[in-house]
DRENPA-3360 file (N, C-alpha, C; in nm, 2 decimals, always signed):
BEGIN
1 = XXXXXXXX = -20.21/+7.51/+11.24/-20.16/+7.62/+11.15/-20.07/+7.71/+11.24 ~ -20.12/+7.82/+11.27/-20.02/+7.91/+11.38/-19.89/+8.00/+11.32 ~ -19.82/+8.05/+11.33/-19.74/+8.10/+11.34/-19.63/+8.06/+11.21 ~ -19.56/+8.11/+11.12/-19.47/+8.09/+11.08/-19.33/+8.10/+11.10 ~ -19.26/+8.02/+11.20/-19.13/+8.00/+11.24/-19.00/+8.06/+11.15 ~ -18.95/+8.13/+11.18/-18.83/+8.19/+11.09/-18.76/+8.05/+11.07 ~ -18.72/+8.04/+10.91/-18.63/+7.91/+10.89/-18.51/+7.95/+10.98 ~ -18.42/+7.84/+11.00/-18.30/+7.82/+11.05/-18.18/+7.89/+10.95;
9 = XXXXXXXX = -18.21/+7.87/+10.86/-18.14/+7.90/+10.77/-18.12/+8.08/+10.73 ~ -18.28/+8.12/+10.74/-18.28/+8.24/+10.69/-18.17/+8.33/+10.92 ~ -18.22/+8.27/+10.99/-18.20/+8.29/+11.13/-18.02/+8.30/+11.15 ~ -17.97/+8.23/+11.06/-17.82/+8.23/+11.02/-17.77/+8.29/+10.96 ~ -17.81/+8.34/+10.86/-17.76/+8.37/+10.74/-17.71/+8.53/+10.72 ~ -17.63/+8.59/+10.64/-17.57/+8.67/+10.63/-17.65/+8.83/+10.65 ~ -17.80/+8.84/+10.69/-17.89/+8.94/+10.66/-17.88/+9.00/+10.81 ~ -17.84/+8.88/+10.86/-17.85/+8.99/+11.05/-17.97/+8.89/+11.10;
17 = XXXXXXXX = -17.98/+9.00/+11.19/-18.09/+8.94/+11.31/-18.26/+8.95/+11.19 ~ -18.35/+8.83/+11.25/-18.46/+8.88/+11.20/-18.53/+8.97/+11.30 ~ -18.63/+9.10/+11.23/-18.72/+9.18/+11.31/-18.81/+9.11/+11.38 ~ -18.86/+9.18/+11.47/-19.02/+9.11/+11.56/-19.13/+9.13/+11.47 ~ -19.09/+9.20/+11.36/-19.24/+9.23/+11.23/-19.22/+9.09/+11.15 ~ -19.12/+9.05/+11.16/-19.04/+8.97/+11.05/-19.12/+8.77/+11.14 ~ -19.09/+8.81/+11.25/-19.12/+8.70/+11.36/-19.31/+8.69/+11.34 ~ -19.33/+8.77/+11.36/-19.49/+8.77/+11.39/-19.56/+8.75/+11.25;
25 = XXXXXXXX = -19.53/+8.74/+11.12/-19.61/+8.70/+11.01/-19.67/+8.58/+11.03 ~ -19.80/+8.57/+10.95/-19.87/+8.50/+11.01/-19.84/+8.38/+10.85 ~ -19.86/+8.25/+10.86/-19.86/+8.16/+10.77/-20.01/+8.19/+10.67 ~ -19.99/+8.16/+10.52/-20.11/+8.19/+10.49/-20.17/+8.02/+10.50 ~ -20.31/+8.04/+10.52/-20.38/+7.92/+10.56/-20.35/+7.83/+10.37 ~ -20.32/+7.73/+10.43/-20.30/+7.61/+10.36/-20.43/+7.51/+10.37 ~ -20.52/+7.50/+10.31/-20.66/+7.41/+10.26/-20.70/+7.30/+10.15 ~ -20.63/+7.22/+10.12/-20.66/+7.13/+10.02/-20.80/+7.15/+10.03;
33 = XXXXXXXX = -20.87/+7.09/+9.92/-21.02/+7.01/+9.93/-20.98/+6.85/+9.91 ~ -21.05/+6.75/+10.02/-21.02/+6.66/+10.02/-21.04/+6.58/+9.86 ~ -21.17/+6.62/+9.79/-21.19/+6.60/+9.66/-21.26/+6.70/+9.59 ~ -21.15/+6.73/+9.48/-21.11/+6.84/+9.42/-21.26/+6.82/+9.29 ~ -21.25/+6.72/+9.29/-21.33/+6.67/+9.13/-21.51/+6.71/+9.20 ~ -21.54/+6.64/+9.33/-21.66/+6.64/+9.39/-21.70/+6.79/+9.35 ~ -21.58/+6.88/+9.41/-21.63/+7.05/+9.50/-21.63/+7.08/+9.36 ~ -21.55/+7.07/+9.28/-21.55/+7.12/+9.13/-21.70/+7.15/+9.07;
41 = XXXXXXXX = -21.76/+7.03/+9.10/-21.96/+6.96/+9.01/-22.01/+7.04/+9.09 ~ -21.99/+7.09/+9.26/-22.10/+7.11/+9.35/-22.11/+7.27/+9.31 ~ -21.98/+7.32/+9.31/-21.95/+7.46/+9.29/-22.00/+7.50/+9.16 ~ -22.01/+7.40/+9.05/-22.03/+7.43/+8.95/-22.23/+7.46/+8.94 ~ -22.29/+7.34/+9.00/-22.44/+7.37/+9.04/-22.48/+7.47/+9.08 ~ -22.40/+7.49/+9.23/-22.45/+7.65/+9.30/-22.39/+7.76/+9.21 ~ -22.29/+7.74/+9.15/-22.30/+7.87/+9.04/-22.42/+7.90/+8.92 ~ -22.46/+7.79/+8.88/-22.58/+7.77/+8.77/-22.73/+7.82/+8.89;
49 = XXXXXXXX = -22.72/+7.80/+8.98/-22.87/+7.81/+9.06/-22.84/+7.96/+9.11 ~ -22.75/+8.02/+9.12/-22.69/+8.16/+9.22/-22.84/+8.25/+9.13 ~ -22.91/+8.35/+9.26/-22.98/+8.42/+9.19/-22.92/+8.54/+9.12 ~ -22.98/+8.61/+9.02/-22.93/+8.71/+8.94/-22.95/+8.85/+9.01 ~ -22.86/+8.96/+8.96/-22.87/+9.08/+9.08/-22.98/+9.13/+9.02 ~ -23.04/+9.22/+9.14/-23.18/+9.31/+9.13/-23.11/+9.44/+9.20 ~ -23.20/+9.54/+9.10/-23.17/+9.65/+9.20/-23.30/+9.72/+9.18 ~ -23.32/+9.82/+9.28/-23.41/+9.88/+9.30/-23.40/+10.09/+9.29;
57 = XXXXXXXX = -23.53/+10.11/+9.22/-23.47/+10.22/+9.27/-23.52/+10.31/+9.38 ~ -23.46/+10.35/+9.43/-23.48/+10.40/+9.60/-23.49/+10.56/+9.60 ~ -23.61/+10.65/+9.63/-23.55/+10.80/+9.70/-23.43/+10.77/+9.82 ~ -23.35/+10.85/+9.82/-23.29/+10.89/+9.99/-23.25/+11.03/+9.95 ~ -23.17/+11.04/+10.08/-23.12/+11.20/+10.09/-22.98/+11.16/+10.10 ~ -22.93/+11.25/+10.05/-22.77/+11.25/+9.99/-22.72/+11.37/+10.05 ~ -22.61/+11.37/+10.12/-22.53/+11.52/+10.16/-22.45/+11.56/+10.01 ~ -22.50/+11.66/+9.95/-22.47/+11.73/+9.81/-22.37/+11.79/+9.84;
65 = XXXXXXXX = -22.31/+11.86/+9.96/-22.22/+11.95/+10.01/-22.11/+11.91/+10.06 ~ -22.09/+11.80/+10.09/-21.97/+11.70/+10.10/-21.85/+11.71/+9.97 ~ -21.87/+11.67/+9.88/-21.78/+11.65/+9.77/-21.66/+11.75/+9.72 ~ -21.72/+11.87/+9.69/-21.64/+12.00/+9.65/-21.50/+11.98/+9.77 ~ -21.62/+12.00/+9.93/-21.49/+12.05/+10.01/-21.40/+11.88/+9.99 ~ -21.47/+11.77/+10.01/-21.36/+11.68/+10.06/-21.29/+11.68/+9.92 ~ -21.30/+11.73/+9.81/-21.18/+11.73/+9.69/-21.10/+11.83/+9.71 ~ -21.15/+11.96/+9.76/-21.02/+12.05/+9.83/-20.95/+11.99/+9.94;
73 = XXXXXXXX = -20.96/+11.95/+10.01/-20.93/+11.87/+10.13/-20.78/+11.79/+10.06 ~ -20.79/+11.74/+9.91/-20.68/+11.64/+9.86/-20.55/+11.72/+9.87 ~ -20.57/+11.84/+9.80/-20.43/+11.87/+9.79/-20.36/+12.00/+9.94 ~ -20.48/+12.04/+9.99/-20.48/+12.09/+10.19/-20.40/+11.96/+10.19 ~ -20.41/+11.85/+10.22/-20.39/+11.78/+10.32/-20.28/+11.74/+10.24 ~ -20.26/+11.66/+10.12/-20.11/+11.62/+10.05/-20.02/+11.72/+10.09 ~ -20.03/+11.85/+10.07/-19.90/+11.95/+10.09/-19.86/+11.94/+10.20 ~ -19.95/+11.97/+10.34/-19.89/+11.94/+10.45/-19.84/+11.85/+10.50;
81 = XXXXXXXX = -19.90/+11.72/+10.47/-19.83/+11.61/+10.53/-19.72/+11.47/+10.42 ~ -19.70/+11.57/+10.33/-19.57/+11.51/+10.21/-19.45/+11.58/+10.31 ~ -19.33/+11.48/+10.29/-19.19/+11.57/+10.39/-19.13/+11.60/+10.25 ~ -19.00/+11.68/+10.30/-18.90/+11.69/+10.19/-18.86/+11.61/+10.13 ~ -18.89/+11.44/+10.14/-18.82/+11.34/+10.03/-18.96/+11.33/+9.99 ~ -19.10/+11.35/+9.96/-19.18/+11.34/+9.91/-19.24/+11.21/+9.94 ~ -19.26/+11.19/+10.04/-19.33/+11.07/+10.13/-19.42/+11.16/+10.17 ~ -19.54/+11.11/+10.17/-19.65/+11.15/+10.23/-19.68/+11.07/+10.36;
89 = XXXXXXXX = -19.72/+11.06/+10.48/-19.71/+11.01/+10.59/-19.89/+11.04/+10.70 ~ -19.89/+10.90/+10.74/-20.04/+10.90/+10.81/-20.05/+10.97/+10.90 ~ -20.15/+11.08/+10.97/-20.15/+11.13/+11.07/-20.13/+11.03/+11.21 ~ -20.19/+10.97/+11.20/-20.22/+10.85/+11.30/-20.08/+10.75/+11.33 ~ -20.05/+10.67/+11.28/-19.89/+10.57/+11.24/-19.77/+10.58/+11.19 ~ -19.84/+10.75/+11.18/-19.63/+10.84/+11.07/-19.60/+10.72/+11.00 ~ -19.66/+10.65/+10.96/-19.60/+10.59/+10.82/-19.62/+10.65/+10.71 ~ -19.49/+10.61/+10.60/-19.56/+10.62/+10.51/-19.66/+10.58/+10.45;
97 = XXXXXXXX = -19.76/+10.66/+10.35/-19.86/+10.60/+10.25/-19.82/+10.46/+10.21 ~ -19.92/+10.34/+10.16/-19.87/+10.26/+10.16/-19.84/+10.25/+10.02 ~ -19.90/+10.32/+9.92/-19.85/+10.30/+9.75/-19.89/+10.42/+9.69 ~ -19.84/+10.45/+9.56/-19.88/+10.53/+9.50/-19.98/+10.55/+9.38 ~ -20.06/+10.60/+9.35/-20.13/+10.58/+9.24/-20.09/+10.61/+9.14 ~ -20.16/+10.56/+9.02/-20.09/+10.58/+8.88/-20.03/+10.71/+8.82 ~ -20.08/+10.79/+8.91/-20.02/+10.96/+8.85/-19.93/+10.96/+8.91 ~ -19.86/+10.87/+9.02/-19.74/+10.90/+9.11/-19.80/+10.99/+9.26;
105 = XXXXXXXX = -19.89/+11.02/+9.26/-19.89/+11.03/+9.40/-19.94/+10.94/+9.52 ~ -19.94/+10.97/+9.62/-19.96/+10.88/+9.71/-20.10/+10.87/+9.71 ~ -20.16/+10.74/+9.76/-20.31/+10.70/+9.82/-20.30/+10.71/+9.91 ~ -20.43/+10.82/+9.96/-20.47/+10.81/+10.14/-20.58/+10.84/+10.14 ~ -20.62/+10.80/+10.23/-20.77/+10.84/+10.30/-20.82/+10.97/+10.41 ~ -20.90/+11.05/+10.30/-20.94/+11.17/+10.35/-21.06/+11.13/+10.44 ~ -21.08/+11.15/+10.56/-21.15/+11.09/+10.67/-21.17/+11.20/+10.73 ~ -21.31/+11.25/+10.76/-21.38/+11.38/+10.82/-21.38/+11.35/+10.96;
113 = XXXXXXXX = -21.27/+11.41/+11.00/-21.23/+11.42/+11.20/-21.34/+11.43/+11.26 ~ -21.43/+11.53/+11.27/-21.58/+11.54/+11.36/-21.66/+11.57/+11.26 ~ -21.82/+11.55/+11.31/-21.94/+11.56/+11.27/-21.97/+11.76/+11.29 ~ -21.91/+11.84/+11.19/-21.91/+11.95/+11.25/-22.04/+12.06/+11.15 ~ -22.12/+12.09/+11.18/-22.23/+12.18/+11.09/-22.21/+12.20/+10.93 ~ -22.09/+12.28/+10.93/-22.11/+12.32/+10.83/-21.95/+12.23/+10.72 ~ -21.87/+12.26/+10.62/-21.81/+12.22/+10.54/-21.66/+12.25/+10.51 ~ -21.54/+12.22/+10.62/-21.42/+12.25/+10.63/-21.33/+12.14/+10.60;
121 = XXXXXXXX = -21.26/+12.19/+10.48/-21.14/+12.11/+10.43/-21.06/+12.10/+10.56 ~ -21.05/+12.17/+10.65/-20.92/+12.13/+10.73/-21.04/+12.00/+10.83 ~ -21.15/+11.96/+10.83/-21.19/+11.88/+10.89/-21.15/+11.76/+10.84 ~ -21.10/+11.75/+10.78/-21.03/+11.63/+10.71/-20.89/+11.59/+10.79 ~ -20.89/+11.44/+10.83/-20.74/+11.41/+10.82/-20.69/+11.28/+10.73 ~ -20.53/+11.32/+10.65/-20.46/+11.26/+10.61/-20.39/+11.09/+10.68 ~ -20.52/+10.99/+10.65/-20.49/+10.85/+10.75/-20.46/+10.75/+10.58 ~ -20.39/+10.63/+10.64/-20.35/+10.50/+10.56/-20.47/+10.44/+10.58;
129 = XXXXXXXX = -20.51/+10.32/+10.47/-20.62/+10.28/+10.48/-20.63/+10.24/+10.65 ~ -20.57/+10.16/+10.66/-20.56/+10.09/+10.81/-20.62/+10.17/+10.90 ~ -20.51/+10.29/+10.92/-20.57/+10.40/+11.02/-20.69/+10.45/+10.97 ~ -20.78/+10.49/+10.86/-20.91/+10.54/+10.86/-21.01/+10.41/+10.90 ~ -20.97/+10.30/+10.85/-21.05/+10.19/+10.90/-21.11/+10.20/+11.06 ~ -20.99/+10.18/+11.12/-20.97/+10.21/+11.28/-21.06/+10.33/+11.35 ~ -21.00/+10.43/+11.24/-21.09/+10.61/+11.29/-21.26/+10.57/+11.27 ~ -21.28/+10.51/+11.17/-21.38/+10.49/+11.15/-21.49/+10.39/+11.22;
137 = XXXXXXXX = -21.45/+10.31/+11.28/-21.45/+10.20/+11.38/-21.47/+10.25/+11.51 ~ -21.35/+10.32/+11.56/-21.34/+10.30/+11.69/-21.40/+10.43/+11.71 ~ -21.40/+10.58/+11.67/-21.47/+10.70/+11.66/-21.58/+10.74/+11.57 ~ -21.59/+10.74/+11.50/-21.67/+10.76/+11.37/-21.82/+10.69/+11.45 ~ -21.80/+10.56/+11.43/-21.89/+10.47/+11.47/-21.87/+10.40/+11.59 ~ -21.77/+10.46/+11.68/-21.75/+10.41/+11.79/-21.87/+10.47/+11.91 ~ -21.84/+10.43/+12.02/-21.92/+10.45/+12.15/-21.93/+10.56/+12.23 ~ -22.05/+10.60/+12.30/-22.05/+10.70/+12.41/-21.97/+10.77/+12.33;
145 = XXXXXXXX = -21.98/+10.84/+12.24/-21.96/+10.98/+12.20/-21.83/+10.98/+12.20 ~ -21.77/+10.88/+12.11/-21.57/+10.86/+12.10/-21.56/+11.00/+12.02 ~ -21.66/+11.05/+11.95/-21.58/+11.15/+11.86/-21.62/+11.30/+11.95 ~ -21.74/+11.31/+11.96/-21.73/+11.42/+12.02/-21.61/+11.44/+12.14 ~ -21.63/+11.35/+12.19/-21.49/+11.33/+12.29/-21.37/+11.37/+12.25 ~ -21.35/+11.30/+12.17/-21.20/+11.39/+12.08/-21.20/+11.51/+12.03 ~ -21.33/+11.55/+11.97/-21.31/+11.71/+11.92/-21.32/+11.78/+12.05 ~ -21.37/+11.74/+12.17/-21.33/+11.84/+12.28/-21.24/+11.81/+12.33;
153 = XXXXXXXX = -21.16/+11.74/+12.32/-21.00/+11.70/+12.40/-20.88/+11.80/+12.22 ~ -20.97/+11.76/+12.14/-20.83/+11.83/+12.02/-20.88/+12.01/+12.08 ~ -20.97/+12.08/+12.09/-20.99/+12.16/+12.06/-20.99/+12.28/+12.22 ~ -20.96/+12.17/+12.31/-20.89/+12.28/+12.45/-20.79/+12.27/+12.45 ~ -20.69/+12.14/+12.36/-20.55/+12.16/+12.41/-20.50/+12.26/+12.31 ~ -20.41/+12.32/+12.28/-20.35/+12.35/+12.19/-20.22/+12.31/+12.14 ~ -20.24/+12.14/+12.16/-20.13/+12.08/+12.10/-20.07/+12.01/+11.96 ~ -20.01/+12.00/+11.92/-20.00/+11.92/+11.76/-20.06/+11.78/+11.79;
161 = XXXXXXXX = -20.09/+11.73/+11.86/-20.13/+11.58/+11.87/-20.19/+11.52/+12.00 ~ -20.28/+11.46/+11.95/-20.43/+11.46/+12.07/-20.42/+11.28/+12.06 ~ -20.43/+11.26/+12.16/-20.45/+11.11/+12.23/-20.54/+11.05/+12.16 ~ -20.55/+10.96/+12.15/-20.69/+10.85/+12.08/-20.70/+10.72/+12.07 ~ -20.79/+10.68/+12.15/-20.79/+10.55/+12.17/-20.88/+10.44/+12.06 ~ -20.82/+10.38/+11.94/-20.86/+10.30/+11.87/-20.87/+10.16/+11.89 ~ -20.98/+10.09/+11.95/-21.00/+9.98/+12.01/-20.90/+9.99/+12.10 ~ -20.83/+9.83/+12.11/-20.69/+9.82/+12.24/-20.58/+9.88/+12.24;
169 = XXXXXXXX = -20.58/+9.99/+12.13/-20.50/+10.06/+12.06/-20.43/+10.22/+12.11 ~ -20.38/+10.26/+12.20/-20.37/+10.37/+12.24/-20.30/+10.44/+12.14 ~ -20.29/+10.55/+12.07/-20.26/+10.62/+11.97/-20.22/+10.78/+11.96 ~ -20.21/+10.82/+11.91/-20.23/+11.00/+11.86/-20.30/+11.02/+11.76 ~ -20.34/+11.16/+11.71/-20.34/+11.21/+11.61/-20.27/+11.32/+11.59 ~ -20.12/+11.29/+11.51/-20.05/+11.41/+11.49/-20.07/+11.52/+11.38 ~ -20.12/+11.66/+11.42/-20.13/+11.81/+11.32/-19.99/+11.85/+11.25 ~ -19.98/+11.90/+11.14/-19.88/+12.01/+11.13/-19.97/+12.13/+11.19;
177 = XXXXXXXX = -19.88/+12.29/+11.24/-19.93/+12.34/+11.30/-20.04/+12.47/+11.21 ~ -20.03/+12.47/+11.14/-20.14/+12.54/+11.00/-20.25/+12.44/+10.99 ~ -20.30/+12.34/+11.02/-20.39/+12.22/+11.02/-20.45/+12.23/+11.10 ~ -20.34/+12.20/+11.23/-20.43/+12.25/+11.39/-20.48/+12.39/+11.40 ~ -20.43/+12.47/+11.40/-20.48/+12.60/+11.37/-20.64/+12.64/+11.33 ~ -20.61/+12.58/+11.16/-20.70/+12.55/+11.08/-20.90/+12.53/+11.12 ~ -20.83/+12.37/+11.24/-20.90/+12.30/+11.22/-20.99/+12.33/+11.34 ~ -20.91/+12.43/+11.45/-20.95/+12.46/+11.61/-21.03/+12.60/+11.58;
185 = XXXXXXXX = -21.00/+12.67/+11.43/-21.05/+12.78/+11.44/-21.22/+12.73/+11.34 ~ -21.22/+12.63/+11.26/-21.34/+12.57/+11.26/-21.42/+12.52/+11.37 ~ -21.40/+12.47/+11.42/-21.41/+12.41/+11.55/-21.45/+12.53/+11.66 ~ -21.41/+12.67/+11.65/-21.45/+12.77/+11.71/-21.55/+12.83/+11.65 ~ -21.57/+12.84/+11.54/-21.70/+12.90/+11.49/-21.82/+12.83/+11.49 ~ -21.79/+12.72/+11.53/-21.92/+12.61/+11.54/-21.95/+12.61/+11.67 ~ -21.85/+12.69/+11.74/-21.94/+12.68/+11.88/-21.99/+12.83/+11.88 ~ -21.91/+12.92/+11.82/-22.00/+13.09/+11.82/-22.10/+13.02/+11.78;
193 = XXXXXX = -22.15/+12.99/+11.63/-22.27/+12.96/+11.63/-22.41/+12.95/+11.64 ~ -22.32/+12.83/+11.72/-22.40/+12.75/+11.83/-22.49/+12.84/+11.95 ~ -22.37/+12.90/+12.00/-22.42/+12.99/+12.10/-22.49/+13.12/+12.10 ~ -22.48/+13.21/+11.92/-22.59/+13.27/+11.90/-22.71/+13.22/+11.90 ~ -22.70/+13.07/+11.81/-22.83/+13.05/+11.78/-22.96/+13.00/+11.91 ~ -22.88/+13.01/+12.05/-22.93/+12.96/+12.15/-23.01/+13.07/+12.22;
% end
């Protein structure tokens, strides 16, 4: 399988050069079933035997205080990071959103930057699925303290955009400056706090 070769044809033709995005697609895997009739009967069995869902009902504990702010968080974070043509754009990849939803605005993922006490809309950042996947991965649930690590690297510098390493992935996270602001002066009260309550 491997790689899909740019045709000769398309490599010629009147469109120009192809991109290296254009070069690197990957072929979709091609799989016959050698016998189509066999898998048909077998598939058909293990669908008739598959067990039926169960669910249970479970206590847990639920964060109740999450929801309000991360629904304020939607239109904080749309305003600042839509440009003048009305592209909304990832903090992380400055791409744009990858589609819009049925109302016309863009899909993004509101992703809570650090693990911070209490409940700030500006703790939210504006990522594409891909980039929250990643934030999520490599910080969120990443190692040796990837996130605390970054709220103390976002929150001594006072720059629009803080370094971040997503797997093999060296990156940023780019602020508008009302966000950073925002998010540093959250980030300061959590450490007053902190420091009374010690």
């Amino acid at each position: 399988m491997g790689r899909e070769e740019p045709s000769e044809e398309r490599e010629t033709g009147t469109l120009g050069e192809i991109t290296a995005d254009e070069q690197l697609q990957p072929s979709f895997p091609d799989r016959p079933s050698p016998d189509p009739e066999r898998r048909e009967r077998k598939a058909a069995e293990q669908a008739a035997e598959a067990p039926n869902r169960e669910h249970d009902t479970r206590e847990r504990s639920a964060r109740t205080s999450q929801s309000r702010v991360k629904a304020e968080a939607e239109p904080y974070l749309r305003d600042y990071y839509t440009d003048a043509d009305d592209r909304m754009v990832c903090q992380v990849c400055r791409q744009e959103m990858p589609f819009r939803r049925k109302d016309g605005k863009h899909y993004f993922e509101r992703v809570e930057a650090f693990a911070l006490s209490r409940e700030y809309k500006a703790n939210y950042l504006a990522l594409c699925p891909v980039c929250a996947a990643k934030y999520n991965e490599f910080i969120v649930h990443g190692e040796n303290g990837a996130r605390d690590e970054l709220r103390k690297a976002f929150a001594a510098g006072g720059a629009l955009e803080t370094p971040v390493r997503l797997g093999q992935e060296e990156a940023a996270i780019r602020f508008v400056e009302p966000h950073a602001i925002d998010l540093r002066a959250a980030i300061g009260n959590e450490s007053r706090s902190a420091s009374k309550g010690q």
